[in-house]
Structure formats: structure tokens, C-alpha cells
C-alpha positions as CSV (number, residue, x, y, z in Angstrom):
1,X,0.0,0.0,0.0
2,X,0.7,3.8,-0.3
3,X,1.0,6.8,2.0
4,X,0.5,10.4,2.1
5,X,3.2,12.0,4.0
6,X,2.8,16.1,4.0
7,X,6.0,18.0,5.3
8,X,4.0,21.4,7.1
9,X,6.1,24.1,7.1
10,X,5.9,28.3,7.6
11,X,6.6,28.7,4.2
12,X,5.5,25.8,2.3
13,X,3.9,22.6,2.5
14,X,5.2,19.9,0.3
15,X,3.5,16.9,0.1
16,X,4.2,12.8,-1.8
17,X,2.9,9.8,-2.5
18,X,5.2,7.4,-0.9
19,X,5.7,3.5,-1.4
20,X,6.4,1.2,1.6
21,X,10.2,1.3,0.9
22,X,10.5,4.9,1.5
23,X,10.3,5.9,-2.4
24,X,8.3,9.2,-3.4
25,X,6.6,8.5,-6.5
26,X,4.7,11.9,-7.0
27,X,5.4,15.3,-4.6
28,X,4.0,18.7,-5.2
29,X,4.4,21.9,-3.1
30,X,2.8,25.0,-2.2
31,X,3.0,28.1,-0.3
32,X,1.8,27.4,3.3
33,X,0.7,31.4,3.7
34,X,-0.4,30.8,7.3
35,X,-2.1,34.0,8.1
36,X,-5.7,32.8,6.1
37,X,-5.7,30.7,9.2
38,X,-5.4,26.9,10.2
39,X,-8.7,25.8,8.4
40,X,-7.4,27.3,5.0
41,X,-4.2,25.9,5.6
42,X,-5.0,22.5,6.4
43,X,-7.8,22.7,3.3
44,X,-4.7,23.2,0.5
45,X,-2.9,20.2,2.8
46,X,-6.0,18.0,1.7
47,X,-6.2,19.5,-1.9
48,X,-2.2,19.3,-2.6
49,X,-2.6,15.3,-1.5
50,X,-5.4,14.7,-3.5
51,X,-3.3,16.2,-6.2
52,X,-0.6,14.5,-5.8
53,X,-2.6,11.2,-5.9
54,X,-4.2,11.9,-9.2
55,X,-2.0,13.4,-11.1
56,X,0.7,10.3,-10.0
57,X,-2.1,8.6,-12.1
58,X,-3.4,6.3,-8.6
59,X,-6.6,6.4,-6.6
60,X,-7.0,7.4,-3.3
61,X,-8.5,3.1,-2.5
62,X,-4.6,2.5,-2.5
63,X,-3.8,5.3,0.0
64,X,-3.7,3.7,3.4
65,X,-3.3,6.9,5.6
66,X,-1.7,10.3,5.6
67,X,1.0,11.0,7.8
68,X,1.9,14.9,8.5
69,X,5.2,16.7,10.0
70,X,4.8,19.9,11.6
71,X,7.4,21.9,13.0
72,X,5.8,22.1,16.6
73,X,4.2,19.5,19.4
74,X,1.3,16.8,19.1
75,X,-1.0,15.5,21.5
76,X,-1.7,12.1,20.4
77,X,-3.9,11.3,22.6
78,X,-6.9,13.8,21.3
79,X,-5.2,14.5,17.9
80,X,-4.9,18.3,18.9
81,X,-2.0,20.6,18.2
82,X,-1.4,22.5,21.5
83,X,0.9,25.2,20.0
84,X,2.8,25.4,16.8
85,X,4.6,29.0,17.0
86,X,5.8,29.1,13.0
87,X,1.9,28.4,12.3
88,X,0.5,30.9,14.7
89,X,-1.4,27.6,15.9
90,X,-3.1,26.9,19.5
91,X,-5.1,24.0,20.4
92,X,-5.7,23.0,16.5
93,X,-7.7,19.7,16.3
94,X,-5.8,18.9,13.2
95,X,-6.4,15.4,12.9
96,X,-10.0,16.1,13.0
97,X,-10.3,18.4,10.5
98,X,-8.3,16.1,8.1
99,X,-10.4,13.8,8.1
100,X,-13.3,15.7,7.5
101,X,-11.4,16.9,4.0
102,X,-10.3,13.2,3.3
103,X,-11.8,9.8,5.1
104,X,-8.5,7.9,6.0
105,X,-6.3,7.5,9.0
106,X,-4.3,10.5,10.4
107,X,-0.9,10.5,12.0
108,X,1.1,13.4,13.0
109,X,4.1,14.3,14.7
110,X,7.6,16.8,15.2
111,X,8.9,17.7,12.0
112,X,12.0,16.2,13.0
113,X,10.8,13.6,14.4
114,X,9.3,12.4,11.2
115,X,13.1,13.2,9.7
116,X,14.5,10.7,12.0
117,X,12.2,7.9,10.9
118,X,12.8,9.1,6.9
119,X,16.4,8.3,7.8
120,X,16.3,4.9,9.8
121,X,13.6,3.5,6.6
122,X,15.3,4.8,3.7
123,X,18.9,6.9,4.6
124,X,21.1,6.8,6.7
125,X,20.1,5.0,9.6
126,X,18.2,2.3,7.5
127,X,19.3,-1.7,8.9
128,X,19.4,-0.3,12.5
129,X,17.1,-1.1,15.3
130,X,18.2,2.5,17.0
131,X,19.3,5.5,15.7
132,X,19.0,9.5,17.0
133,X,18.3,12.1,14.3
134,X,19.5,15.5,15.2
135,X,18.6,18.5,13.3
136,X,21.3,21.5,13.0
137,X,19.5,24.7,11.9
138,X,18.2,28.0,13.2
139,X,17.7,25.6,16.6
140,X,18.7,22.2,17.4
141,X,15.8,19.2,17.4
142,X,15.4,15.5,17.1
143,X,14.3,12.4,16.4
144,X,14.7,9.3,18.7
145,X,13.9,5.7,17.1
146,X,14.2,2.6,19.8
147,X,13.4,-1.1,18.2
148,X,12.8,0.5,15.2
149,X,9.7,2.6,16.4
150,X,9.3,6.3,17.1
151,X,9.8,7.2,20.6
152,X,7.5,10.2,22.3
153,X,8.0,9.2,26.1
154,X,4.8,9.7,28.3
155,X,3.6,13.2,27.1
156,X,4.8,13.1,23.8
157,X,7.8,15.4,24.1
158,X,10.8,13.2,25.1
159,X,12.8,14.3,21.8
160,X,13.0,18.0,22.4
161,X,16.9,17.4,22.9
162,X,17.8,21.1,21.7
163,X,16.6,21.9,25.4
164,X,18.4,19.6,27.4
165,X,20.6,21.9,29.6
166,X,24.0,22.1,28.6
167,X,25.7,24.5,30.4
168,X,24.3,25.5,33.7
169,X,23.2,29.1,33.8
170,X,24.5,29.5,30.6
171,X,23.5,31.4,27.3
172,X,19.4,32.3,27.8
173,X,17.1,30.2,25.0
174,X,14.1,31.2,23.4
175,X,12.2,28.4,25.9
176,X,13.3,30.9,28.7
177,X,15.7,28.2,29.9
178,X,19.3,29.1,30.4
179,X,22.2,27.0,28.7
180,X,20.2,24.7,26.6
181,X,22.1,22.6,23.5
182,X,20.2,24.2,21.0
183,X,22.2,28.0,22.3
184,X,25.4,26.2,21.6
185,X,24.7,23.6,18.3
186,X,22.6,25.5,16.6
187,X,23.9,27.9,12.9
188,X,22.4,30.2,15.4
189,X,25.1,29.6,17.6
190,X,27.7,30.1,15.3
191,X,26.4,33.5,14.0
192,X,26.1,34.9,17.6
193,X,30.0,33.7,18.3
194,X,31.0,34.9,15.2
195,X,29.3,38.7,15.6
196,X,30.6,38.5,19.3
197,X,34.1,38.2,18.2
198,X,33.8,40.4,15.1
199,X,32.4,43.1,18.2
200,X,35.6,42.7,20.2
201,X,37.9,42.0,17.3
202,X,36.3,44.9,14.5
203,X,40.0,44.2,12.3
204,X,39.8,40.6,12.1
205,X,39.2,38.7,8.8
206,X,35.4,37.4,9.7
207,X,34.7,40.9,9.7
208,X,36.7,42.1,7.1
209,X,34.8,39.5,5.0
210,X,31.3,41.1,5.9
211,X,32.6,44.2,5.0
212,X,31.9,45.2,8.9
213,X,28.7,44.4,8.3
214,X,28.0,42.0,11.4
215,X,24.4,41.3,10.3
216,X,25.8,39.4,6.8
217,X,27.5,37.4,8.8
218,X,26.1,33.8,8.3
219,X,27.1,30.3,9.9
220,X,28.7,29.3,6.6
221,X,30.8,32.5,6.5
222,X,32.4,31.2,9.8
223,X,32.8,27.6,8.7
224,X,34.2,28.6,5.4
225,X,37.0,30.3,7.0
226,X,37.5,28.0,9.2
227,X,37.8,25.3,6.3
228,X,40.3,27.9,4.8
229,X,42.3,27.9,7.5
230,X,41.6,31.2,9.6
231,X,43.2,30.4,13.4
232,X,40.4,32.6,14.5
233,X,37.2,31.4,12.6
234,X,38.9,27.7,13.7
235,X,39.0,28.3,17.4
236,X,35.0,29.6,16.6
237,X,34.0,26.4,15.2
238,X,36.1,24.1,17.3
239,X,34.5,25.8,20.2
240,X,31.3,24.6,18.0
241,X,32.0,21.5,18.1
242,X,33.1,21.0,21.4
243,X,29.2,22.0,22.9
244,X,27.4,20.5,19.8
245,X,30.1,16.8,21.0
246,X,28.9,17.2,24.5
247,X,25.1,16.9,23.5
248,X,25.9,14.1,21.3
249,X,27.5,12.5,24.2
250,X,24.7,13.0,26.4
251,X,22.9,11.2,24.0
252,X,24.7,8.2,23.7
253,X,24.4,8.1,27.4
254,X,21.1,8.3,27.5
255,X,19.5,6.1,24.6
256,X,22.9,3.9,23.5
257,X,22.0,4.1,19.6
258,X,23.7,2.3,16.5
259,X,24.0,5.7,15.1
260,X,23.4,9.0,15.4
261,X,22.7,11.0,12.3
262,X,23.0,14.8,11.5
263,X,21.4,16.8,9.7
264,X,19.9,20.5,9.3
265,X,21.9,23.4,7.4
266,X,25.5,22.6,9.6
267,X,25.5,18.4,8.9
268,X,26.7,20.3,5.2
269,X,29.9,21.0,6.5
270,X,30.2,17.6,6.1
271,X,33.2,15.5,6.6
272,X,34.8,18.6,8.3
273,X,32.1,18.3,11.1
274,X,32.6,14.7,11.3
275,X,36.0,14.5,11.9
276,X,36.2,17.3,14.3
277,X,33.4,15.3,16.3
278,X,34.8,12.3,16.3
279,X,37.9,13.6,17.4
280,X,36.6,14.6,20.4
281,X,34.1,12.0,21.2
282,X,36.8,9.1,22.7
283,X,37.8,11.4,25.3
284,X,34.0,12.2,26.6
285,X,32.2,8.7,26.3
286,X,31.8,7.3,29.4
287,X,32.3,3.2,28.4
288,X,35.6,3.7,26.8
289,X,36.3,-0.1,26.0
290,X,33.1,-0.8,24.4
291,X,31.5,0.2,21.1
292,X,29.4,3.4,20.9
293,X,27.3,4.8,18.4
294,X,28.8,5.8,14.8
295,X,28.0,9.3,14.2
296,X,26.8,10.0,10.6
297,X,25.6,12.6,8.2
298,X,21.9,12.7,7.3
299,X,21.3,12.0,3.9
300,X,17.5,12.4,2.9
301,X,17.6,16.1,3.0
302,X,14.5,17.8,1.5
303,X,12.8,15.0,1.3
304,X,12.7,13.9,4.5
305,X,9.9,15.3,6.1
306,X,7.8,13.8,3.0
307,X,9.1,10.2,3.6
308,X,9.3,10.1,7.2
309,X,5.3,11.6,7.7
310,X,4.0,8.7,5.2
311,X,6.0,5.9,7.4
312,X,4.1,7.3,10.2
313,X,0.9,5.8,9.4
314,X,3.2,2.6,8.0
315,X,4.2,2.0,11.1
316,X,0.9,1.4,12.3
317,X,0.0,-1.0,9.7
């Protein structure tokens, strides 16, 4: 059987017809324009799927659910979405209101959550029984898959690992938390370090490369000086890498994975990530005689939030 998995963003919404290996066979987008309101928004959802089922030349008989990633929290229990800041959304009965636009089963979750399943069915991650997705963007998020199922804890929100606390006290976070991961391995991260020494060091090349212009300076502008060699931009990202290690340790410690994958806008450093990572990592895991989980770059990229929300409702089947 097929699956509808739709990847809800603030922007867009991109939705695919998926096979039970993880393949998209058909995927359309369009804008998400959020301020018509959830019922609009969840209308061109329904409309974009149907699409994409028709025009793939199937039916909707061999779609056996539609599985949906949005970048905010789900209550499975009532199928309501409490709060979902980049959609202005509060106490949305999405799953509901699905339904009433197309008669099959719902299944929702954390945008990257549904990532972190994409990757352990078809990238990455696939062959292993446990794996940890982490996301490195604008914040840090995840996805936690044990015995190859998605894992939500009690309430639903055991993979928010951008806000385990880091550093005591440390930098405040948007969750009004001080020191969390996600203020220390986030691009976010990166750009505030970058500006700060930029502030205290006005002659230095990161801010000869902006032109002075703090505000153009980007996580990439950091990392590719560091790649070229610039002792300052170097110690910056090594600092990076350093809290965004730590995390990945705490990890480890906490599920024991086969592998834990990166992704987000940083994972495309790429192989100059990894190896600075796993350069560090033998020195902070705690079991140092015994095997520990391989750290890997994400693969899936766009398409993951497509093939990860269809395996929801797979997963069920």
C-alpha cells in the first residue's frame, strides 16, 4: 500500500505519494501562507494530497493513511495541536479536520521527528534497530527511534533534545531556559560567536569578510574560513564543536544508539564536522572499552519530512 506523507512548514507545504520502501513516487508543493488561518491551511494540505494522488495517475483506495510533520508539538492522545509558533497555531484539532477533507487515518508528529524515521527507513540510519536524528538549523531538534519505532516518552515530548541543559546558567534560550544545547549547536550559535568576536575583534578577517557588516555574517561565513584555514574562525567552530560533542554524548548516554545521524543546514559541513566530532568524542564517552554509536551525516535532506510523515501511518500497519 501507499502513504500520504505532507511536510508542514511556515513557508510551504510539500506533500508525496510514498511506497512502503520509502520511495516518493509523485510530490507537489505549495506556499503554506499561514495568516488565512489553520482551516485554510490545512484545506490546501487535503487539496495538494489529493493532487498528488491523481496526477501520480493512482486512486485514493490505495492510499492507506496520511501522515503529516509539523514543525511544533502533538497530543496524540486527542489528535490536537497545542501550539505550533511558526503556524501561529493553538489548540488546532488537526487530525479532525483532516479527516473531514479526506476519510483515512491520520498521524502526526515533530517535523523532525518524522526526519528521524525518513532516515532509519530509507537513509542513513536504514538496517538499525536504534538510531538518533539531530537537526542542526536555526535551533537544534530530534528524532529518537528505539526497536525500530518512534519514541514520544509519556507526554509526547521526550525528543525536544535542543533543550536539554548544557551549560548550567548559561546562554538564555528562546524556551526561557538558560544554557540549553540548542544555544550552543545551533547555525544560530555560530552566528552569535562569530558577531561577538567580530564586536571585540572589528579588524579581524570574519569581519573584514562582511565588510563590517555583522548582520551578513552567516554560519557558513564562519565555517568557510575555518575550512580555509583562519586560526580565529577555527578556534570559533572548534568551540562549536566541542558543545554540539557534549550533547551528542549526552545522548549516547542516554539512549545507546547504532547511530546517530546529523542533519539541518550545519551536517553540510560535512566530513569537516565529522571528523572534528569524532575527534573529540573518545575522550568524553563514558564506556571507553566498548562500542558506541557511529556518528553519521543525514542524507534524505528535503525529502525527508515527506518520507518520514507517510511511514508514520506505515508504522501502524
Amino acid at each position: 500500500m501507499l502513504n500520504i506523507g505532507i511536510d508542514l512548514g511556515g513557508t510551504g507545504i510539500k506533500a508525496g505519494l510514498v511506497d512502503e520502501r520509502g520511495n516518493i513516487l509523485y510530490k507537489l508543493s505549495c506556499p503554506t501562507l499561514v495568516e488565512r488561518g489553520h482551516e485554510a491551511v490545512i484545506h490546501d494540505m487535503a487539496q495538494l494530497s489529493l493532487r498528488v494522488i491523481a496526477e501520480s495517475g493512482h486512486d485514493l483506495s490505495e492510499v492507506s493513511s496520511i501522515g503529516i510533520g509539523i514543525p511544533g508539538i502533538m497530543d496524540q492522545a486527542t489528535g490536537v495541536v497545542p501550539f505550533c509558533t511558526n503556524l501561529a497555531w493553538h489548540n488546532v484539532p488537526l487530525v479532525k479536520l483532516m479527516q473531514q477533507e479526506i476519510d483515512k487515518p491520520v498521524y502526526v508528529n515533530n517535523d523532525a521527528t518524522v526526519a528521524g524515521l525518513a532516515e532509519s527507513v530509507a537513509g542513513v540510519s536504514a538496517g538499525s534497530r536504534s538510531s538518533v536524528f539531530v537537526t542542526l538549523g536555526t535551533g537544534v531538534g530530534g528524532g529518537v527511534i528505539l526497536d525500530g519505532k518512534v519514541f514520544m516518552g509519556e507526554h509526547g515530548v521526550a525528543t525536544e533534545i535542543g533543550h536539554m541543559i548544557t551549560v548550567a546558567g548559561g546562554e538564555l534560550c528562546t524556551c526561557g531556559n538558560r544554557g540549553c544545547w540548542e544555544r550552543y549547536a545551533s547555525a544560530t550559535a555560530i552566528i552569535r560567536e562569530g558577531r561577538r568576536f567580530c564586536e571585540a575583534h572589528p579588524d579581524c578577517p570574519l569581519a573584514r569578510e562582511v565588510g563590517g557588516d555583522l548582520s551578513k555574517i552567516e554560519a557558513r561565513t564562519v565555517i568557510d574560513l575555518a575550512k580555509a584555514g583562519d586560526p580565529d574562525c577555527v578556534s570559533l567552530f572548534d568551540n562549536y564543536c566541542y558543545h554540539l560533542t557534549v550533547g551528542i554524548v549526552n545522548l549516547i548516554n542516554m539512549y545507546d544508539p547504532e547511530i546517530i545521524a546529523l542533519g539541518g543546514g550545519v551536517s553540510k559541513t560535512g566530513q569537516f564536522l565529522l571528523d572534528k566530532v569524532n575527534a573529540l568524542l573518545p575522550e568524553m564517552i563514558f564506556f571507553k572499552d566498548m562500542p558506541h554509536a557511529r556518528i553519521e551525516l543525514a542524507r534524505l535532506s528535503n525529502d525527508a519530512g515527506i518520507i518520514g510523515a507517510a511511514m508514520l501511518g506505515a508504522q501502524e500497519g
